[in-house]
C-alpha positions as CSV (number, residue, x, y, z in Angstrom):
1,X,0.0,0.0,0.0
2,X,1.1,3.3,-1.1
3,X,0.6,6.4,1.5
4,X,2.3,10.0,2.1
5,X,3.9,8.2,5.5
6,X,5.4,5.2,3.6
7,X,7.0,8.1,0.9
8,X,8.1,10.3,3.9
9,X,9.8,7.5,5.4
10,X,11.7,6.0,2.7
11,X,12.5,9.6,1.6
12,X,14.4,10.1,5.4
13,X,16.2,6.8,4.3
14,X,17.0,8.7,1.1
15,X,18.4,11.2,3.0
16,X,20.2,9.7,5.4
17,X,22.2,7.5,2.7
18,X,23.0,10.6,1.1
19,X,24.2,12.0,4.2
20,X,26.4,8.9,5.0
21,X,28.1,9.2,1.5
22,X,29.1,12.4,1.3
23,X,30.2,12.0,4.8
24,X,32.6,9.4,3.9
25,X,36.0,9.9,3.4
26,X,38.7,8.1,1.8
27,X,41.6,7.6,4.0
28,X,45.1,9.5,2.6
29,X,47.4,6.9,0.5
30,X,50.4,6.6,2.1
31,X,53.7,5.9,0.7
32,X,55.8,7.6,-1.5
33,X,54.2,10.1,-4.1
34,X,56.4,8.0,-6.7
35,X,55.5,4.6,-6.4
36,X,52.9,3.5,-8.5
37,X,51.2,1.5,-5.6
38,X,50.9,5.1,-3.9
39,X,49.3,6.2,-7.3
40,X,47.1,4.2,-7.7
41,X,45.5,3.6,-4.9
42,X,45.0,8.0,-4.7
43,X,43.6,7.8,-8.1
44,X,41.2,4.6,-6.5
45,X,40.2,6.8,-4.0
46,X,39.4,9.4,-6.4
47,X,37.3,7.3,-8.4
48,X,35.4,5.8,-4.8
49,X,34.9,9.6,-3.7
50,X,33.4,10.5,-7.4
51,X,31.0,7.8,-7.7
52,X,29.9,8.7,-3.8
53,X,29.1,12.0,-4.9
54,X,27.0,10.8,-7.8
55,X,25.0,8.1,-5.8
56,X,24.6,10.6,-2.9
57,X,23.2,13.2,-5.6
58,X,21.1,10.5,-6.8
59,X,19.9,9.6,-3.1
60,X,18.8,13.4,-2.8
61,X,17.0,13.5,-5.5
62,X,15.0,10.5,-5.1
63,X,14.3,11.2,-1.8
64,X,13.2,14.8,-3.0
65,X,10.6,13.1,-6.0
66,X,9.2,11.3,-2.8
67,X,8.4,14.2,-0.8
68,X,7.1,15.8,-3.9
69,X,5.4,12.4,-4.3
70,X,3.3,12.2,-0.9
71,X,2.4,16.1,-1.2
72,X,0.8,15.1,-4.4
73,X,-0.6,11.8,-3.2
74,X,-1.8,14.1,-0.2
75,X,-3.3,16.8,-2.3
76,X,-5.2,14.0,-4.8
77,X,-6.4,11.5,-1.6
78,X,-7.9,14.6,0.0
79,X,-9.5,16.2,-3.0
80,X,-10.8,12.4,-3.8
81,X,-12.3,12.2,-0.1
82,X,-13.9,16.1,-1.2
83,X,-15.4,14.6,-4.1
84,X,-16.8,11.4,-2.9
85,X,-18.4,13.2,-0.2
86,X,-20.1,15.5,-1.7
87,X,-21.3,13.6,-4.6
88,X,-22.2,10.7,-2.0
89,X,-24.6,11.9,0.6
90,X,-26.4,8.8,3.2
């Protein structure tokens, strides 16, 4: 069943992968800036960090097309129950 709670809540855990991406840091490669070991792992960690920012970014966003998702189911259950009971009278 689909409701404006059920998209609020999985829109907080939207936000709070999000927040745990971009939170996460890659820890500094250590060794010597001229060993290739050294270099790559950096440029690993450069790669990890970029495609953190684009699932975080992708997190946001679906969690914001939720929220904009329950105000509409809101809006349409409520002018539904409007409808109904004033086209229904007992």
């Amino acid at each position: 069943m689909v409701d404006a709670e059920g998209l609020h809540t999985h829109s907080a855990v939207c936000d709070a992968a999000s927040a745990a991406l971009t939170a996460a840091q890659a820890p500094t490669a250590t060794g010597a800036v001229h060993q290739a070991t050294t270099a790559a792992v950096t440029r690993g960690n450069a790669l990890v960090q970029t495609a953190a920012a684009t699932l975080a970014g992708r997190a946001t966003s679906t969690g914001d097309k939720l929220r904009a998702a329950a105000g509409n189911y809101t809006t349409t259950d409520g002018g539904s129950a409007q409808a109904i009971s004033t086209t229904v009278q007992v």
